[in-house]
Structure formats: C-alpha cells, structure tokens
C-alpha positions as CSV (number, residue, x, y, z in Angstrom):
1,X,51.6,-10.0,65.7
2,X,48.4,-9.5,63.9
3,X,46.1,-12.1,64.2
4,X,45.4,-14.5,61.0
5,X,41.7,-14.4,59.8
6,X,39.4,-17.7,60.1
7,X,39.4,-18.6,56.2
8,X,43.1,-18.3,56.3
9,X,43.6,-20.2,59.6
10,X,40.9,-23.1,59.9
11,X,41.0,-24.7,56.5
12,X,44.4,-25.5,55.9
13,X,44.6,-27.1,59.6
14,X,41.5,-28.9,59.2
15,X,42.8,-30.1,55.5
16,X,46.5,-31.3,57.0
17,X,44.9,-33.4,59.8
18,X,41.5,-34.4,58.3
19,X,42.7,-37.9,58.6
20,X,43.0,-37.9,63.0
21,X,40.3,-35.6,62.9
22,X,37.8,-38.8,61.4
23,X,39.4,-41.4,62.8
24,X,38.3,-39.8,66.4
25,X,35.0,-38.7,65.1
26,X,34.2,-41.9,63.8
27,X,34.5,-43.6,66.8
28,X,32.5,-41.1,68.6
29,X,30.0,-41.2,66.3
30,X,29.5,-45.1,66.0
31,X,29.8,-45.5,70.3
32,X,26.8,-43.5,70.1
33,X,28.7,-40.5,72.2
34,X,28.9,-37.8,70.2
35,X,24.7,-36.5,71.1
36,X,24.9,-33.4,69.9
37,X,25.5,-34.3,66.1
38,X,23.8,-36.8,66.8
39,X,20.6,-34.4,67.8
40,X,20.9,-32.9,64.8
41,X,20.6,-35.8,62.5
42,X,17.3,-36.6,64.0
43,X,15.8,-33.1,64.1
44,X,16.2,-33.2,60.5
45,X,14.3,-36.4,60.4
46,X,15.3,-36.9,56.6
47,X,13.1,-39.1,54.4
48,X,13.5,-40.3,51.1
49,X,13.7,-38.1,48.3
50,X,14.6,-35.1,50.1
51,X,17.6,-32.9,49.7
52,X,19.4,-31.5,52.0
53,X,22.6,-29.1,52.8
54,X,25.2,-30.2,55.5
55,X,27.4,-27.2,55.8
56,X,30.9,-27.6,57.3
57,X,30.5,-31.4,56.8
58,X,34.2,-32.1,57.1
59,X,34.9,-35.7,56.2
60,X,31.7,-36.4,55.5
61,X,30.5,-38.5,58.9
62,X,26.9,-37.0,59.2
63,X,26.8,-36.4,55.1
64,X,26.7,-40.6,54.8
65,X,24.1,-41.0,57.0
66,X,21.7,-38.6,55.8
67,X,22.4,-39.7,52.3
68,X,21.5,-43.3,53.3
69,X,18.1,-41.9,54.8
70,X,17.2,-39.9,52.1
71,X,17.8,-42.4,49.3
72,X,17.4,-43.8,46.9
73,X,15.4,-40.7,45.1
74,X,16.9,-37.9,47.2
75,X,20.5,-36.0,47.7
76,X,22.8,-34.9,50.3
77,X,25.1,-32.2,48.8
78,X,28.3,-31.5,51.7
79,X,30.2,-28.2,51.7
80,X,33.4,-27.0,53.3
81,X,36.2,-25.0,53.1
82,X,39.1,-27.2,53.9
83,X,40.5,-28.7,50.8
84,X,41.2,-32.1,52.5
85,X,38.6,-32.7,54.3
86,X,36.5,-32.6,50.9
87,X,39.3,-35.0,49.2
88,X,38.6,-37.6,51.9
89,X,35.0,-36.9,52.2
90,X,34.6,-38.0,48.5
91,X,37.6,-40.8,48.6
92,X,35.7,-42.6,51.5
93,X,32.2,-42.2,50.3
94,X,30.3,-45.5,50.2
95,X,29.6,-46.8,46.6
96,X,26.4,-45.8,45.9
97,X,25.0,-43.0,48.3
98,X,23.3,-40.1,46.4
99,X,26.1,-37.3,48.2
100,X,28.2,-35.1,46.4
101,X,31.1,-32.9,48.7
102,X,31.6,-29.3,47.4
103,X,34.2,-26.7,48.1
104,X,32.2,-23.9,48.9
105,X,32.1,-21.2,52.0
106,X,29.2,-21.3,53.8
107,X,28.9,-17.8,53.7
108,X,28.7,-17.4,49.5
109,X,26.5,-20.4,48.9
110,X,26.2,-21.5,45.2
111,X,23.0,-22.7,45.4
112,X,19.8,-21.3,44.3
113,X,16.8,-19.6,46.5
114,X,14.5,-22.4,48.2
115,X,16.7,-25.7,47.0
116,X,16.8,-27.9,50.1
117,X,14.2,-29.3,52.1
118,X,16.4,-29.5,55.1
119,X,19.4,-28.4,56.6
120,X,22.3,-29.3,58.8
121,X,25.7,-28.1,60.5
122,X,28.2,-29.9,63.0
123,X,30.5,-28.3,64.9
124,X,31.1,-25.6,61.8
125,X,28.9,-22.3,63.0
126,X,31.3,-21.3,65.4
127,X,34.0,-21.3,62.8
128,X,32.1,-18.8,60.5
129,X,33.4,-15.2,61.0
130,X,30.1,-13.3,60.2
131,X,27.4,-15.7,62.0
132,X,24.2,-13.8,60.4
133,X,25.6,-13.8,56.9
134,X,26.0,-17.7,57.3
135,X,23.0,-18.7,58.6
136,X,21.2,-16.2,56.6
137,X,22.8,-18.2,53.3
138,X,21.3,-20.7,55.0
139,X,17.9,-19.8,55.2
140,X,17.6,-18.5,51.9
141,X,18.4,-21.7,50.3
142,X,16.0,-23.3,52.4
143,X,12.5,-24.2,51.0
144,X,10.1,-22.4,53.3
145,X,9.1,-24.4,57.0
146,X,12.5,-26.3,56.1
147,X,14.3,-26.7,59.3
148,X,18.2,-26.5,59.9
149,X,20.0,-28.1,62.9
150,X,23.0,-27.1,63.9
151,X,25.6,-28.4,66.8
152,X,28.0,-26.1,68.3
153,X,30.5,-26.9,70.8
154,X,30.9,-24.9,74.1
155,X,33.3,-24.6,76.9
156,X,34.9,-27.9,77.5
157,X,36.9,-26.5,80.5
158,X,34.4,-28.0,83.0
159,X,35.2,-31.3,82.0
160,X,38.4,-32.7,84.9
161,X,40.3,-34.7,82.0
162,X,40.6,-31.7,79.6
163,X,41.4,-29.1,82.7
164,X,44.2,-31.3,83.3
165,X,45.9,-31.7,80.3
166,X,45.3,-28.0,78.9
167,X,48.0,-27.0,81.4
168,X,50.5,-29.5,80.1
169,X,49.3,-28.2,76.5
170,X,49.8,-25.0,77.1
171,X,52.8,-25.0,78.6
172,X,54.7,-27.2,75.8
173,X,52.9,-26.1,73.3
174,X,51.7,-22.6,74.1
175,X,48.1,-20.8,73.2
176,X,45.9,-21.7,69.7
177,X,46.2,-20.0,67.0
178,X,43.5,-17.3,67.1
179,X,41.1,-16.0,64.2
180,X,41.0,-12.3,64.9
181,X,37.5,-11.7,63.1
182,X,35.9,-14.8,64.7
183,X,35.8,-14.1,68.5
184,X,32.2,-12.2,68.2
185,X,30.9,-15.7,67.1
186,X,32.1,-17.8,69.1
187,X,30.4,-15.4,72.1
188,X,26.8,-15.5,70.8
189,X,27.3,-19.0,70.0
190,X,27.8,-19.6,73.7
191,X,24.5,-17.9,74.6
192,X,21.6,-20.1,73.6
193,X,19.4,-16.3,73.6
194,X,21.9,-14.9,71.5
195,X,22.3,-17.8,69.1
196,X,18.4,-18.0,69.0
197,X,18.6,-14.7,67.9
198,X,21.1,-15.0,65.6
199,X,19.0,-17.0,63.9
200,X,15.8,-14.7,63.9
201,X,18.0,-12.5,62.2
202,X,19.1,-13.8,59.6
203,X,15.4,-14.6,58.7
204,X,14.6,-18.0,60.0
205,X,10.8,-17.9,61.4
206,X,11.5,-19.3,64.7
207,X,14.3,-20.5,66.4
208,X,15.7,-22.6,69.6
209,X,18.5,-24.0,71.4
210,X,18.8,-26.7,73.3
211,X,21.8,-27.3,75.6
212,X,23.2,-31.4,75.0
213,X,26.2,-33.1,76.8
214,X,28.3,-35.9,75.1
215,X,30.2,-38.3,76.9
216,X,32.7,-40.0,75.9
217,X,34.9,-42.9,77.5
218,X,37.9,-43.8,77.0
219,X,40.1,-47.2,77.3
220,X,43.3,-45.5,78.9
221,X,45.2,-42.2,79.1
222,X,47.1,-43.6,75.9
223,X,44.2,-44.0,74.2
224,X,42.8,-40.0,74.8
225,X,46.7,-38.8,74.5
226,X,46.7,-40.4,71.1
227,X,44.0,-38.9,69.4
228,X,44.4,-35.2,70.3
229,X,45.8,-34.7,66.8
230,X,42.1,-34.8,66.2
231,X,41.2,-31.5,67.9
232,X,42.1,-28.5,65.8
233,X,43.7,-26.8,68.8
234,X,45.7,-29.4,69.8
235,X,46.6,-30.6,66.2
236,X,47.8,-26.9,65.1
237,X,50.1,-26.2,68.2
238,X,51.6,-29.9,67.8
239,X,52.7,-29.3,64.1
240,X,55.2,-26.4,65.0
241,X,57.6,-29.0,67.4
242,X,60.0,-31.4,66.9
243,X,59.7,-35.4,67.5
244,X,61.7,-35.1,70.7
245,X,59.8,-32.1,71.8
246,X,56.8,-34.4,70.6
247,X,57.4,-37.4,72.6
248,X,58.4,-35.6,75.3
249,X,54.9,-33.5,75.6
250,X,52.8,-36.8,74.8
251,X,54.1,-38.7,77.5
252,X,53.6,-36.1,80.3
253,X,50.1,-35.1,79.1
254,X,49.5,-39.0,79.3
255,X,51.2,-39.6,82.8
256,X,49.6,-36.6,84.1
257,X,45.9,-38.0,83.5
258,X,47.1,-41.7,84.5
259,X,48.0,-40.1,87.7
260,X,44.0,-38.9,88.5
261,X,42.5,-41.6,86.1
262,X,44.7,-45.1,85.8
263,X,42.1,-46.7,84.0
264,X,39.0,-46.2,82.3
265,X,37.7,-42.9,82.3
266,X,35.3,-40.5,80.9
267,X,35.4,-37.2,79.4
268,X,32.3,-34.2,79.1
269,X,31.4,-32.1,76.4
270,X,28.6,-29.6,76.3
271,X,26.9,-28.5,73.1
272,X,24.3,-25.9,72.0
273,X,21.9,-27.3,69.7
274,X,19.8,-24.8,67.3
275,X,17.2,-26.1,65.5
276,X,15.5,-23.2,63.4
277,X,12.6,-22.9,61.3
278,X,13.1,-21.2,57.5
C-alpha cells in the first residue's frame, strides 16, 4: 500500500482530536513540564509591541502566552494546517489578546519579506515534508537578527513507561500511519548537526541546538492510559477499532504499567531545541 503524504495525513488527525491533544498539553504546559516549548518561549524573549510568527501553533497554547507578552501594542499571528486545531485555537482565545490563528502551510507563507520580529515553532518542524523550504519561509519573513526557536521531539523509546506500553499498542493496534515524504525530516531533525545545518541552509545566519528533557508525572496508570488520545500516533491507530476492542486495549495498556509503576510515576521526553538567527 502506498504510503499517504504528510499534508494528507497529519492535519485531518490533528483536526479530529484537537480537543485530547490540548487538554494534555495544557496540563503539561501549566505543571511547568513540558521544557522544551517552554525553552522556546523564552529564547524569543517577546516584548511589547513586537510581532511574532508561531508556526504549527496547534491549539494555540504557546500563541496565548506570547500574545500576552507582547501586548498591548504588538501581535502574535498562529498558523497551521489542521482545520480544527485553528477552530479551537480561535474559539478558546482569551478576550482580548492581540492573536489571530491562520490556515496556512508553513511551507507557502502568506506573509510578506521581513514582517516579524521573532519567531517560534513547537513540536511542528518535524511534521514538515521539505525541512529547508520551511524553515527557509521562515527566515525570509523574519526581520533581519530576528531569532526563531523551534522544539522538536526525539526518540521517546528511552523513556520505561512508553517502552512498555508501545508493545501493547502495537500489538492491538498495529504501526502509525506513515508520511512517505517525511521520513528524511524527521532524520536530520534527530541530529542537532544536521538540524543546525538545516538551518544554515535555508539562510538563517547562525544556528544551534540544544538537547532538553521534559518530565512529566503522572497521578496513576489511569491517568497516562487516558490521555493517549492526545498523541497523534496513539490517537490515529485508536480511531480504526471498535469500543469493545477499545476497552479491551485501554485496560491492558493500563494494567500492564500498574504492574512496574502502581502509583505515581514519571515519564521522559527528549527534545532538540534550535534557536537560529535570521
């Protein structure tokens, strides 16, 4: 079976489960435990009256706090490519923020040269097919010494919790959906040299990556086996089976962790950081 490309695949699983997908971010986000999008966020140090890009914003959770950091003069203008994740972006925007959510691929910006005085990017590079083309629409609607933070996730197989319930994933639910013309980027976005270099380029002036871990605890093996609707790969394979099928896969993926961790517990996530300079 030929595989389905990226802007076919992502954005309509990201739209149908944009809901799960905040909810868990949410509560990363406000526990402090998600550092790599949080890293971003402050390499951008925004100040008022700036504008700046956040490409693959999703449902908006770093949009809102950049817009409340560059207010009340400036703008924070969110793009994506999932339908419903811009519908709930906008819906739950606090009254008042200067942020507007666009449909747009961050690929084929609609923006003019030299717009924004700062970008950012969480967790979206390593969806984008053709890396360079991204991050070189990136640079050229950056002003010039503008800098553009970006968070990538990386290999969360080291982590004991996830090693233990991928087997029970993959044996109910079977392998992710893969993007056939997105497998070069998710390499070089697992390399800091070759990420840096990405970024050089696509014309950025200098460029780095630094490697951050989250970690994130957890109040029970409910509590994790509830929320894995909020991880794309999880969320896609789940949609395809029945409730029984359902119930059935939930409850062994949460005895199987209760087994090693019957309380609290904590999970590990690794992320590459780039922070590049237009």
């Amino acid at each position: 079976m030929e595989e389905p490309a990226a802007k076919d695949l992502y954005p309509g699983t990201f739209s149908r489960h944009a809901a799960a997908y905040k909810q868990r971010l949410d509560e990363v986000m406000a526990r402090s435990e998600s550092r790599g999008r949080a890293a971003v966020i402050d390499w951008v140090n925004a100040t008022p009256g700036q504008r700046i890009l956040d490409l693959a914003c999703g449902p908006g959770t770093l949009s809102y706090r950049l817009a409340r950091e560059v207010s009340p003069d400036g703008e924070v203008v969110a793009i994506d490519l999932a339908p419903g994740m811009i519908e709930l972006a906008r819906r739950e925007a606090p009254t008042g923020l200067p942020v507007r959510f666009e449909l747009m691929d961050m690929e084929e910006l609609r923006f003019p040269d030299a717009h924004f005085d700062a970008g950012v990017c969480g967790h979206g590079l390593q969806f984008a097919p053709h890396l360079v083309v991204a991050l070189g629409e990136a640079r050229r609607v950056l002003r010039t010494a503008a800098l553009l933070a970006a968070s990538v996730p990386i290999d969360a197989t080291v982590d004991r919790v996830w090693s233990l319930v991928d087997e029970v994933v993959n044996r109910w639910l079977g392998p992710p959906p893969q993007a056939g013309d997105q497998q070069s980027t998710r390499d070089v976005v697992a390399d800091p040299q070759q990420l840096g270099q990405a970024a050089l380029d696509a014309g950025f002036a200098s460029a780095r990556v630094e490697l951050i871990e989250d970690r994130v605890s957890w109040r029970s093996a409910e509590q994790f086996v509830s929320q894995l609707a909020g991880w794309w790969a999880c969320a896609s394979r789940m949609e395809g089976i029945d409730g029984d099928r359902r119930h059935g896969f939930m409850e062994e993926a949460t005895d199987t962790i209760r087994r090693v961790y019957p309380g609290k517990f904590d999970t590990t996530g690794r992320n590459h950081v780039l922070v590049a300079t237009a």
